[in-house]
Structure formats: C-alpha cells, structure tokens
C-alpha positions in Angstrom: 148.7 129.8 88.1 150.6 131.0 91.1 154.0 132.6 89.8 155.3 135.3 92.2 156.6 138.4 90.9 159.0 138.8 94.5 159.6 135.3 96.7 160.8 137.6 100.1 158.8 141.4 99.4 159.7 142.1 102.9 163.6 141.9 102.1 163.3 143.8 98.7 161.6 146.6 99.7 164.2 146.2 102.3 166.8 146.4 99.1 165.0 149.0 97.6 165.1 151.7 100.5 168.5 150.8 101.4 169.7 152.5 97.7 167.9 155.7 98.1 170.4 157.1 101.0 167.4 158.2 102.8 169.7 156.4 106.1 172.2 158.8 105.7 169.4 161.5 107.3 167.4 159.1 108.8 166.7 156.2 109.8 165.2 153.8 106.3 161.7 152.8 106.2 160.9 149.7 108.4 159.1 146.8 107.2 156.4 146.1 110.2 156.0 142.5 109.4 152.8 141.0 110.4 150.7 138.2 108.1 147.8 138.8 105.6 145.9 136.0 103.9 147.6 132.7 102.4 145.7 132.5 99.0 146.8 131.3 96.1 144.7 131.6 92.1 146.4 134.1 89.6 149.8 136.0 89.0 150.8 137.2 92.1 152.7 140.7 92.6 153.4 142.4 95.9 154.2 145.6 95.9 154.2 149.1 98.3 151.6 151.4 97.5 152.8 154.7 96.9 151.8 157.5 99.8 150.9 154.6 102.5 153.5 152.5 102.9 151.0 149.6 102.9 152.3 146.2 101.0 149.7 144.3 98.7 149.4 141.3 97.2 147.6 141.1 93.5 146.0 138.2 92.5 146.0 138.9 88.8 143.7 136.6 86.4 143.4 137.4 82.8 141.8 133.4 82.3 139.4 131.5 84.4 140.4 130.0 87.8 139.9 129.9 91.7 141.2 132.7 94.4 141.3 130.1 97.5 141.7 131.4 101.0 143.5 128.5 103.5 144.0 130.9 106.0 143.1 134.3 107.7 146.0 136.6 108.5 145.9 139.8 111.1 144.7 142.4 109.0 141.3 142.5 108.8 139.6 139.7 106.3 138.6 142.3 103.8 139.5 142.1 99.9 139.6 144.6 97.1 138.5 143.7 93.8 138.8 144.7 90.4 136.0 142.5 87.8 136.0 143.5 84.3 134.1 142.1 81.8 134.8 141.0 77.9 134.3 143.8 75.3 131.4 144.0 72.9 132.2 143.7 69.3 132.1 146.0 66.4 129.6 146.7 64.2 128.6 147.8 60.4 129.8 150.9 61.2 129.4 152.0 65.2 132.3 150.6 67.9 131.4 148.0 70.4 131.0 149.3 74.0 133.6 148.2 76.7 132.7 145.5 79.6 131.5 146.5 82.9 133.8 147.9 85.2 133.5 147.6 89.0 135.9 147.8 92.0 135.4 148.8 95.3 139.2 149.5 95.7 139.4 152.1 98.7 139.7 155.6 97.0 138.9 154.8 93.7 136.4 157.0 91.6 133.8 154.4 90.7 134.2 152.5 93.9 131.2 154.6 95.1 128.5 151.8 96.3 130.3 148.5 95.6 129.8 146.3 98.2 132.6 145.2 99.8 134.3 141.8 100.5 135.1 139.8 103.8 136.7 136.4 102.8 137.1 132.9 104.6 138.9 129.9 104.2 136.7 128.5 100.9 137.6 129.1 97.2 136.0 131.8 95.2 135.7 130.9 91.3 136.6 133.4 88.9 135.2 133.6 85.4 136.9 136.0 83.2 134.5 137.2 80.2 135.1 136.4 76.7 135.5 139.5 74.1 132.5 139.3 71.6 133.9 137.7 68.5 135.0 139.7 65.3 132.9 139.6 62.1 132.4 140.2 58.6 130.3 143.2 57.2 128.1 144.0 57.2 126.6 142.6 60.5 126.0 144.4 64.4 127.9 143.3 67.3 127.7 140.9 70.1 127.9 141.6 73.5 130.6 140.6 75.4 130.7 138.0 77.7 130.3 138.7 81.6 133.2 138.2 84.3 132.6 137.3 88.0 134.5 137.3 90.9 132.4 135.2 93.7 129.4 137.1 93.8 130.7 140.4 92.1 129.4 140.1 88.3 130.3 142.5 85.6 128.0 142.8 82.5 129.3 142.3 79.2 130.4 145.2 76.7 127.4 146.1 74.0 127.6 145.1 70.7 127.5 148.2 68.0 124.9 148.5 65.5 124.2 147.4 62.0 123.7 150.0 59.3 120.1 151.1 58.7 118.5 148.1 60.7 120.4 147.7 64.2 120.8 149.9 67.2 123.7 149.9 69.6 123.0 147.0 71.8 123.2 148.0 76.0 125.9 146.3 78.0 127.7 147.3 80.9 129.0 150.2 78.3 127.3 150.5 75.2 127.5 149.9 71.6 128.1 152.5 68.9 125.2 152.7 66.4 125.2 153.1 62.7 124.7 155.9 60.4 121.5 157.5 59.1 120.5 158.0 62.6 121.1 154.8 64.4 121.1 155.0 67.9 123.9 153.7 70.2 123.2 151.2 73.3 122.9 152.3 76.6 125.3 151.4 79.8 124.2 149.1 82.4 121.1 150.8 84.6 121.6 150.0 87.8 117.6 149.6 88.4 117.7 147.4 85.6 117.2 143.8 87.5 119.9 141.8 87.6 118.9 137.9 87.9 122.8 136.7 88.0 123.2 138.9 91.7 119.7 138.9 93.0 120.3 138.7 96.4 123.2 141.2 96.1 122.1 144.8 94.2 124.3 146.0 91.8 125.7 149.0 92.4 126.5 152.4 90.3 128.4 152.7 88.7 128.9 149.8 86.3 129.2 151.0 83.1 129.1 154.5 81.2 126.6 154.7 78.6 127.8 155.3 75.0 127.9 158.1 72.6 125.4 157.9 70.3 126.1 158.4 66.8 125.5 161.4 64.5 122.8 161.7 62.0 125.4 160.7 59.6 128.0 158.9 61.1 128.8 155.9 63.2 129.3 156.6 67.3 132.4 155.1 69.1 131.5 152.7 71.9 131.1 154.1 75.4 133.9 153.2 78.1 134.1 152.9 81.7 135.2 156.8 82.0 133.4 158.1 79.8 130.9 157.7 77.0 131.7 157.7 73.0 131.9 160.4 70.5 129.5 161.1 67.8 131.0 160.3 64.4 132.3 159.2 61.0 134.6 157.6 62.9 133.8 158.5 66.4 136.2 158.1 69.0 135.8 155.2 71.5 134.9 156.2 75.0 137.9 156.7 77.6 138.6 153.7 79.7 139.2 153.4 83.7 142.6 154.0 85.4 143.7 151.5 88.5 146.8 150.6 90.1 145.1 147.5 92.3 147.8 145.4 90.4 150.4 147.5 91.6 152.0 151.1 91.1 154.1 150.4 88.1 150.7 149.9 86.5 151.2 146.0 85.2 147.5 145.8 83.7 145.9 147.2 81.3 146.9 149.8 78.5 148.5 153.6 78.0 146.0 156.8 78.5 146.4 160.2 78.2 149.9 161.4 78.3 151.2 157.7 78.5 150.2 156.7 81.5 149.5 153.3 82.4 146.6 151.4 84.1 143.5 152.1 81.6 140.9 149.1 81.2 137.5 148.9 79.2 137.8 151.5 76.8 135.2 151.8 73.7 136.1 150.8 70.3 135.9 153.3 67.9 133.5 153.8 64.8 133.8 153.3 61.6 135.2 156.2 59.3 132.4 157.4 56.0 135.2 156.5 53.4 137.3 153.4 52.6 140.3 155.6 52.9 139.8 158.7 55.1 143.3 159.4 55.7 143.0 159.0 59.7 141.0 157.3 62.0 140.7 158.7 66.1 142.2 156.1 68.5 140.6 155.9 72.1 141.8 157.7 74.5 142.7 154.5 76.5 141.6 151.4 77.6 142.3 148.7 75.0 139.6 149.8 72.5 139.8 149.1 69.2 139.9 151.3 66.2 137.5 151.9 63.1 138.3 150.1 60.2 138.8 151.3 56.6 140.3 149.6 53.6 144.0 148.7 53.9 144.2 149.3 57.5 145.5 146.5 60.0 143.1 144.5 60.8 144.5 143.2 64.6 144.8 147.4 65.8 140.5 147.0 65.3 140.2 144.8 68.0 139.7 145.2 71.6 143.1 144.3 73.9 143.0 141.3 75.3 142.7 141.2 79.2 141.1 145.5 78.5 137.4 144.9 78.4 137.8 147.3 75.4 135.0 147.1 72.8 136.0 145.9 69.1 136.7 148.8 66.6 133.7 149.2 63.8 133.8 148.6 59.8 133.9 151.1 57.4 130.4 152.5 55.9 130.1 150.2 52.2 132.5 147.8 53.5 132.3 144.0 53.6 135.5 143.2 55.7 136.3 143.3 59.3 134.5 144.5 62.1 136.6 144.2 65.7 136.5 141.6 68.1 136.0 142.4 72.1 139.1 142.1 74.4 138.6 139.4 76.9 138.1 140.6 80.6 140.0 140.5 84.0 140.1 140.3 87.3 142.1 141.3 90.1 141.8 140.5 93.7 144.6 142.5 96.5 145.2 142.5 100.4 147.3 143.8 102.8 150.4 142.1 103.9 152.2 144.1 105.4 153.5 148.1 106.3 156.3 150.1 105.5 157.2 153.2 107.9 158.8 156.1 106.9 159.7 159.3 108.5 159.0 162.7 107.3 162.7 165.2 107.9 160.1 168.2 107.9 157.1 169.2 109.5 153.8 171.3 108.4 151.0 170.3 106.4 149.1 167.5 105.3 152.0 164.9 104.7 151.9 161.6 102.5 154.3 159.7 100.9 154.4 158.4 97.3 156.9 157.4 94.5 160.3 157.7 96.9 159.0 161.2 98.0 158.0 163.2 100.9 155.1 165.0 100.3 154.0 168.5 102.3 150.7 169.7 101.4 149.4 173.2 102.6 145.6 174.1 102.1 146.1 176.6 105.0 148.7 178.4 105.9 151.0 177.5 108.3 154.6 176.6 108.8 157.1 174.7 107.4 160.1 173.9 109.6 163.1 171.0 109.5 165.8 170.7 112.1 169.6 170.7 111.6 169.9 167.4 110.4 167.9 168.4 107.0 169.9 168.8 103.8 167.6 168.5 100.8 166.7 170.3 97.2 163.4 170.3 97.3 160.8 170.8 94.6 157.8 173.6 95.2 155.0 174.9 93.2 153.2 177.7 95.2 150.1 179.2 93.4 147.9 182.9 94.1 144.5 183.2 94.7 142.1 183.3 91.8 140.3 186.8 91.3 136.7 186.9 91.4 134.4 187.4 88.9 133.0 190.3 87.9 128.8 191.3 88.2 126.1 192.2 85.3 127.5 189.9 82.3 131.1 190.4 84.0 134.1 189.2 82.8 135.3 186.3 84.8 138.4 186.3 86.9 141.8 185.7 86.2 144.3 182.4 87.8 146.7 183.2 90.6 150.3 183.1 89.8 151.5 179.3 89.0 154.8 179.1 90.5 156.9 175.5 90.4 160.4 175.5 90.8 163.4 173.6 93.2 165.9 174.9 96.0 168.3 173.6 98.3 167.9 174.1 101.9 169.6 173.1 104.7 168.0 173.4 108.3 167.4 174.4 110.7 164.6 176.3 109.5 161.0 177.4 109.8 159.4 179.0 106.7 155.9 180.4 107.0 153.2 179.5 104.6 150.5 181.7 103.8 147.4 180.7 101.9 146.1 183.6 99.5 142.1 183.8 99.9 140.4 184.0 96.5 139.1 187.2 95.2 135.5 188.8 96.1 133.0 188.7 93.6 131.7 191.7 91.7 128.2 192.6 92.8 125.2 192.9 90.6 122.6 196.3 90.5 121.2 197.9 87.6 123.9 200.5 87.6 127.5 200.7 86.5 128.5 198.2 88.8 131.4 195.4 90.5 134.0 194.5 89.2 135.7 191.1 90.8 138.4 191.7 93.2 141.7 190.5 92.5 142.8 187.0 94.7 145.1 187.6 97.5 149.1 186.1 96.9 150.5 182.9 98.6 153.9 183.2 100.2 156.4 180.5 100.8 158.7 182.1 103.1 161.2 184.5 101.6 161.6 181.7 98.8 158.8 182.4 96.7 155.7 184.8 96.3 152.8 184.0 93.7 150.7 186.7 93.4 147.0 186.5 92.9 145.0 186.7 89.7 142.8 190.2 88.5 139.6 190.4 89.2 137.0 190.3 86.6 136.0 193.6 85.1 132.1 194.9 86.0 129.3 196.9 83.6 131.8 199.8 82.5 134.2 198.9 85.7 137.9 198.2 84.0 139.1 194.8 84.8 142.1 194.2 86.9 145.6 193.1 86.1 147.5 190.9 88.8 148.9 193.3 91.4 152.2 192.1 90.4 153.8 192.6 86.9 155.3 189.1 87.1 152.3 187.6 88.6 148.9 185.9 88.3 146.6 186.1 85.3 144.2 189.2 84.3 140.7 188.7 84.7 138.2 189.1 81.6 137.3 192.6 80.1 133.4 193.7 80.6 132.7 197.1 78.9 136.2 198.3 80.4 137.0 202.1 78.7 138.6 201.1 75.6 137.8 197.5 75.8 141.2 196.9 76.9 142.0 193.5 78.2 143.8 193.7 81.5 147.3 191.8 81.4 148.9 188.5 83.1 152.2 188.3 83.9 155.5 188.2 82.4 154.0 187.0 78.8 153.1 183.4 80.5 155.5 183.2 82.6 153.1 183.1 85.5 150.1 184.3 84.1 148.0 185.3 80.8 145.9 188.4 79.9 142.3 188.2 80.3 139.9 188.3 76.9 138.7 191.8 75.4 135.9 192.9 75.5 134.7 194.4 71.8 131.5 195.8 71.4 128.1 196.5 73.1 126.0 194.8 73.8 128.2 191.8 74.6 129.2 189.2 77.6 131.9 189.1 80.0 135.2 187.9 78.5 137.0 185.0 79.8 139.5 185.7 82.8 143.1 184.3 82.1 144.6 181.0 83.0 148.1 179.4 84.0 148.1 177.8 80.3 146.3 180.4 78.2 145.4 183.6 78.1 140.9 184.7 78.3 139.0 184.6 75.2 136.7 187.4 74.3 133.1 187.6 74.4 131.5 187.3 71.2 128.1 188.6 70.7 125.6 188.3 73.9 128.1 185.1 74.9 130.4 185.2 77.5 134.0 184.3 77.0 135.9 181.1 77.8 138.3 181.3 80.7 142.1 180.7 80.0 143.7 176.9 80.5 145.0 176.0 83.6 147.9 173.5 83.9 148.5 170.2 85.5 150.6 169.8 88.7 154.0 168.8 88.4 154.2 164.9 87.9 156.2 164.7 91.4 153.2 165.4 93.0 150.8 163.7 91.1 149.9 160.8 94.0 147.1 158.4 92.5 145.6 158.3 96.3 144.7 162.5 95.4 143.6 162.6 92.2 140.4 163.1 93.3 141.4 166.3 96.0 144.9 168.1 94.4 143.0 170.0 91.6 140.4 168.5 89.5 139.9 167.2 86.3 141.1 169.4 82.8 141.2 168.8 78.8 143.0 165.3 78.6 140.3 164.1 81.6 142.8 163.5 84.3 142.9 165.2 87.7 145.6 167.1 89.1 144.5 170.8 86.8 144.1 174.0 88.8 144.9 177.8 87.7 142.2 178.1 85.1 140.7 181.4 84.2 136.9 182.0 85.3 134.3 182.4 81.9 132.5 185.0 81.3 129.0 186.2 82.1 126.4 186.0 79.1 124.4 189.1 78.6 120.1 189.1 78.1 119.8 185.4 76.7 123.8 184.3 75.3 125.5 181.4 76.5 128.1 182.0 79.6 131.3 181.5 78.9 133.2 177.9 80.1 136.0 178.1 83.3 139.4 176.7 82.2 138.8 176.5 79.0 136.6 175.4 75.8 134.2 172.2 76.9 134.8 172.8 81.0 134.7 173.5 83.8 138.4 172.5 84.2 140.8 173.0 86.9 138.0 174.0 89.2 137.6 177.2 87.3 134.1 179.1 87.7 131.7 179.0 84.9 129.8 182.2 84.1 126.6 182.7 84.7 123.5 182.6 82.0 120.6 184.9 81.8 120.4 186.4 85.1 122.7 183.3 86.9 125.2 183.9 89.6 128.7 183.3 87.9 129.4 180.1 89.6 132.7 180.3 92.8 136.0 178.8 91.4 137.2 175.8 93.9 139.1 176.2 96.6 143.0 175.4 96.8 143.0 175.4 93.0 144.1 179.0 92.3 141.7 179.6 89.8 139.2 182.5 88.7 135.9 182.8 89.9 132.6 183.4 86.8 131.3 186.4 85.3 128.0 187.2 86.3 124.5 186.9 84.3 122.5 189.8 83.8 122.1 192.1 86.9 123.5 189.0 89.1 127.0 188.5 91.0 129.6 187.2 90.0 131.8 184.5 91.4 134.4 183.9 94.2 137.8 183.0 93.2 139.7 179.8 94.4 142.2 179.9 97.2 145.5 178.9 96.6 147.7 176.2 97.8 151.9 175.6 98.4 153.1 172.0 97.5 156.8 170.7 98.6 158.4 167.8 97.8 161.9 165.9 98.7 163.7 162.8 98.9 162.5 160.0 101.5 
C-alpha cells in the first residue's frame, strides 16, 4: 500500500498554525523545508511531533510488504522502528502472553539497547507475525508468530497453559498458566540465543515476562509493560504506549485513563466459574479477556494489528479459548522542521500539543515583553518534608497548586524553587523529627507551601507552615498520637497518618490525593496519593522526567506522601501510596534502613526511618506554565 494520510504536509501544518492566532503576537511557526527519504511500503501519515516541531513520516504496516528506499534525503539516513510481533493464544485456563515489543524510537522507555538503523537505497521486507490461532477447550496455547523489520525480529507472544498438564509457554511475553499450580511462561531472555539475528544481538528489553498464576487460579498473560496478575481470572499484563505513528495515536488501543497508543498487552485468564459475574479487562494493549459461559466470544481475542495475547477459557469449560492479535510494524523519519517562537522567557522551554511550555526545576525568572497578552495555565508545587528518624513517620507532600491567569507584559516574575525538607536523624534517644520542605513562589501570583516534616521517637510531627498549604507528615509516638494536619481539607494538602500505640512504625506522611495512613503494629504506614500533572502539560517526550510513574502506571505523578519507618522487624511503610513507590515518594526504611530520599522536582515526602537510622530527604519542588503558541 502507499495511501497518504496528507498529499502537501508542509502546506497543512501551514493551515493548521494559521487558525491558532498565534500571528497576531507573533510571527506563525515556519515550515524549514528540506527533503527526507523517498520510500514508499505501508500507510503513510506525516505529522509534527508535539514539543519539537520535527515532521515525520510513518510507514504503517499491519500486513506483510516492502519499506523501499530510492533515495537519501538531507537528514541524516537513520530510521526509527517500531516491530511487534503476533499474540500468543489462550489457554485451558491461563491468557496467552503478548508479542515481543522493540523500538529504538529516540526517548522511548524500552528503546534502551536497540540497535539502531541507517538505511540505503535497497528494499527492506517486512513480515508482520500472525496471532496464534483460537481453540477449543480444553487445550494450551500457541505462540505467536514472529514479525521482522529487515534485520529487527520480534519473538512471538507465549501460548498459556493447559489445566493440570501444560505450563505457560515463553515468548517474547509469556503465557499464563493453569490452575493447581501451573506455572506461566517466561519473557524473551535476552541471553537466550537467537539463531533468526545471530550476527545482530538482541537487545533488552524484548518482552516482559508474565505473571504466573496462583495456586488456584489461572495467570493473565504478561505484556510489554508489564507482567500478568495472578488469578481466577487474572488480569492480562499492561501493554506499551508509542506515538511513532503519530501524536493523535493512530495505532494501537485505549490504556489507562483512555489514552491511545497501547500495543502487546496480555490476555487475561480464565475466571473459576462458568458465570463469575465479571471478568478483569487488561489494562491496555489489545489483550483479550477470560472467557466464561455466555460471554462474547470475539472480546477473548487479541486485537488485531496489538500483539495482544488471546483471552483464556473458563476452568471445566469446553468452548473458546482466544486467538492472538496479529503484529505490526512501523517505520518513521524526519522530513522536515517546524519553528516556533516562545513570547516568554525562563526555564526549560518545549513545545507540545499547540502550547508553550515553561519548565522551572530551579528557580529563576519568568519575564515576557509588552507585546505578551496571554491566560496562562500554572501548577506550582512546595517542597516535600523529610522524613522523620527511629521508625519515623514519613514526610508530608508540598502544596499542589494548578490554576490559570491572565497576564499581560511587560513583566518579570521570579521563580523560586522550595528545597525539600531535612531528614530526621537517628540516636538511641528521643530523637528527629523530619523538617518541613521549604515553599515555591511564583511571583506574587501564587505561593505553595511546603509539606510537614515527619514526626521523630516522641518528637510531634509537623503540619505545613501554612494552614492552606502542603500535606502533614506521618505521626511517630507524637504526645497524643495526634496526626499533624494538611491544608484546607485537600484543598492543597492531606493530614499525615496517626500514630496509635507503642510499640509501632512511623505513619505515612500525607499526599496531594490522600491523606497518611497509620502504622499498624511494628509496620510503617503508607504515604498519602500524589496526583498527576495537569494533562496540558503532560508531553509524551517527558514522561520519563516531569514526575514519575503512580497507581494507573503512567508517568507524570508527583506530591505523594513519604511511608513510614517500620519498628524492630515490621514492614516499612510504601511512598505515595499502597503498592509504590509512586510519584517519587520515599519509601520507609526496614529494620534499621535509612528511609529512602523522595525525588527531586516532584514535591513529595521523604521516608520514615528504620530503627535507630535517619530518615529521608524530601523532594524539591517545581513551577510549570503553560500558554498558547
């Protein structure tokens, strides 16, 4: 095929600026038209990526075909891929594990050690991988089918297991296994040899190994993001997000919050029952769901062109166990640059989704001359307070501030960065509590104050500074256990966790979304929620270093409260909440552990100290500010 989604890009991003008024500031962004490749093979979409102004062309090949070069262009004769292979099938009872995911597309989170790709004028074939077929119970799953891109192979989902007599089969992820204590396949190993690429290794990461099941249930396949859950009925694992086809997100299949772009997901397992009432989706990726009786049979298949592993058959059953979802490949270049302008100064600026991005880490100053005349959007956030020593509790988030304002310049607004709170230090006396983090100021337009410091052995933990501000750290042996309070009932902040008895760990410091929880027994308490950063700012290009990842496994979290120490031989308490670290929150420390230093430019609480050991340093904070391009 070679159907192009725009015949002149250069004249409709052209079209596209033209409507946003940005000229009536400014001058519009300029098209700096030089010449990429001339290829052909595939759907083709051209697009601007979001942030860099760079246009792309996708090659985009859900069926077998050729990407052939005729000529090299001025950029440099370098390709990104994306090769995804088919989906292994379901099984009698466990979900089949996605294909193999590799890309080496620049920033990408599993692009770590894939080899990358200078072209000439030849063809390159391009096999895309069959999804393992579906079957009747009760029988295991086959693996999927590989997918290859020139040199670049992808291995083949795993097949799930077959009650009492077949493991989970390994594939680039793997299979689910059955019941009874069937085990579940294993990813790809990237020291396992690879015949197809022998004279080019394969890198890591190329598949996620799979959850295995329960000793009484059937394990959801794994996924390229992550592996499968334990069962009845365990969840696929979580596919990979991309946007190599583009930022609109043309491949691939809704994750976690609706966003586009997931491929190779895991199917998910069988439930125990024929009718248990529900049956957990996965999270994303084109994985199929468990079957049961009188459910629809096409929803426990993998989606085509998803890699995602077929969807398992009920335990007892003799009906239908999931097909794989067939592969893909895509294959991008430069063509071309858009330049745009910033109206302000200060920062790290970027551009993405129409926006103007300032980023400030440090402080600094933000300043725009007459000609500006914009509302823009903010979200300024405290320091995180540290945590406190000898099972302490851990500290509390720094204020989490969004909110929008016109301005109209000239103007010049300083930015400072609040430093995160000391630690509490550990002796074997009543002893340091965490300090609380310092506040970030945008100007005279907003302060967020910083979060309380986690409370020491019989030292009281602190409330924000600031009524209306940050979060309380976590309660450790305070007089009369009292927790210490966040601000304004959520508004900005949540109480740290209570502390209830003796002996007894630190409690969890509070977070943006939740309030601490309190120790229980010798275990330290879980650290409040953070939250996610507000979509304007949510650039694909930094998921990986605005925040970090939280509950629904995207990036972009920060203001999570710190956990709590554990005292003698309890169980620290997580940092941003239950299952972390999230949101770059500090853990607490175990035993006689250092409570682990929350990150910086996240906002959030530093951990409790162990026994007789330190706590942890709260994060820094960070000002965001966004307006029209």
């Amino acid at each position: 095929m070679g159907l192009r989604s725009q015949n002149n890009p250069i004249a409709a991003y052209l079209d596209v600026f033209s409507k946003t008024g940005t000229d009536a500031v400014s001058p519009a962004p300029v098209p700096v038209v030089t010449s990429g490749l001339t290829a052909t093979g595939g759907v083709i979409s051209d697009y601007a990526e979001p942030g860099s102004g760079n246009i792309y062309r996708a090659h985009i090949f859900t069926s077998s075909g050729a990407f052939n070069v005729s000529a090299i262009g001025d950029y440099p004769a370098n390709v990104e891929y994306l090769v995804v292979a088919g989906g292994g099938g379901g099984g009698y009872e466990g979900g089949g594990g996605a294909g193999g995911f590799r890309t080496n597309q620049s920033g990408h989170p599993l692009a770590t050690g894939n080899p990358g790709f200078p072209v000439t004028t030849t063809s390159y074939p391009v096999v895309i991988g069959a999804g393992a077929g579906g079957q009747l119970s009760p029988a295991d799953g086959s693996n999927g089918t590989d997918s290859s891109f020139g040199p670049i192979t992808s291995k083949g989902g795993g097949g799930a297991g077959r009650y009492n007599t077949i493991n989970g089969k390994p594939g680039g992820s793997g299979g689910g296994g059955y019941s009874s204590g069937g085990g579940g396949g294993s990813g790809y190993n990237p020291s396992t040899p690879a015949p197809v690429l022998a004279a080019v290794p394969l890198p890591s990461p190329y598949g996620i190994t799979q959850g295995n099941d329960g000793a009484a249930s059937a394990g959801g396949g794994g996924g390229a993001g992550g592996g499968g859950s334990t069962g009845p009925g365990g969840k696929g694992g979580i596919g990979a997000r991309t946007d190599i086809a583009g930022p609109s997100y043309p491949i691939g299949t809704p994750g976690p919050g609706g966003s586009g772009g997931y491929l190779a997901g895991g199917g998910s397992g069988a439930p125990g029952s024929a009718s248990p009432g529900s049956v957990p989706g996965p999270d994303g990726g084109g994985g199929g769901r468990g079957y049961y009786q009188g459910f629809s049979n096409p929803l426990v298949n993998g989606v085509a062109a998803t890699g995602g592993g077929g969807g398992g058959e009920w335990a007892g059953g003799t009906g239908f166990q999931g097909a794989g979802g067939s592969g893909i490949v895509v294959v991008r270049y430069q063509i071309g640059q858009l330049t745009a302008t910033a109206k302000a100064t200060g920062g790290s600026v970027s551009f993405y989704n129409g926006k103007t991005i300032h980023t400030f880490t440090n402080s600094g100053t933000f300043a725009a001359p007459p000609s500006f005349n914009e509302t823009i959007e903010y979200l300024v956030v405290g320091a995180g307070g540290g945590g406190g020593a000898d099972w302490g509790g851990g500290g509390g988030a720094g204020a989490f501030i969004p909110g929008t304002t016109p301005l109209t310049g000239p103007f010049s607004h300083t930015i400072t960065i609040g430093g995160g709170g000391t630690e509490g230090v550990g002796t074997n006396s009543p002893n340091g509590g965490g300090n609380s983090g310092d506040q970030t100021v945008f100007g005279t337009i907003i302060t967020a104050t910083g979060g309380g410091g986690g409370g020491g052995e019989q030292v009281a933990a602190k409330a924000s500074p600031d009524p209306n501000g940050g979060s309380g750290g976590g309660s450790q042996r305070a007089p009369g256990g009292a927790p210490s309070s966040g601000g304004a009932g959520g508004t900005y902040g949540n109480p740290g966790g209570n502390y209830d008895s003796n002996p007894e760990g630190g409690a969890g410091g509070g977070g943006a979304g939740s309030g601490g929880s309190s120790a229980t027994s010798n275990d330290g308490g879980i650290g409040g929620t953070g939250l996610e950063i507000p979509s304007t700012f949510r650039d694909p290009k930094a998921a990986t270093s605005l925040g970090t990842p939280g509950p629904n496994s995207q990036g972009y979290w920060i203001a999570g409260g710190g956990g709590g120490g554990a005292y003698s031989s309890g169980g620290p308490g997580s940092g941003g909440g239950p299952g972390g670290p999230y949101a770059g929150a500090g853990p607490g420390g175990g035993g006689t552990v250092k409570g682990t230093a929350a990150l910086s430019s996240t906002g959030s609480g530093g951990g409790g100290g162990g026994s007789n050991n330190d706590g942890g340093r709260g994060g820094s904070g960070i000002v965001l500010i966004a307006y029209p391009s």
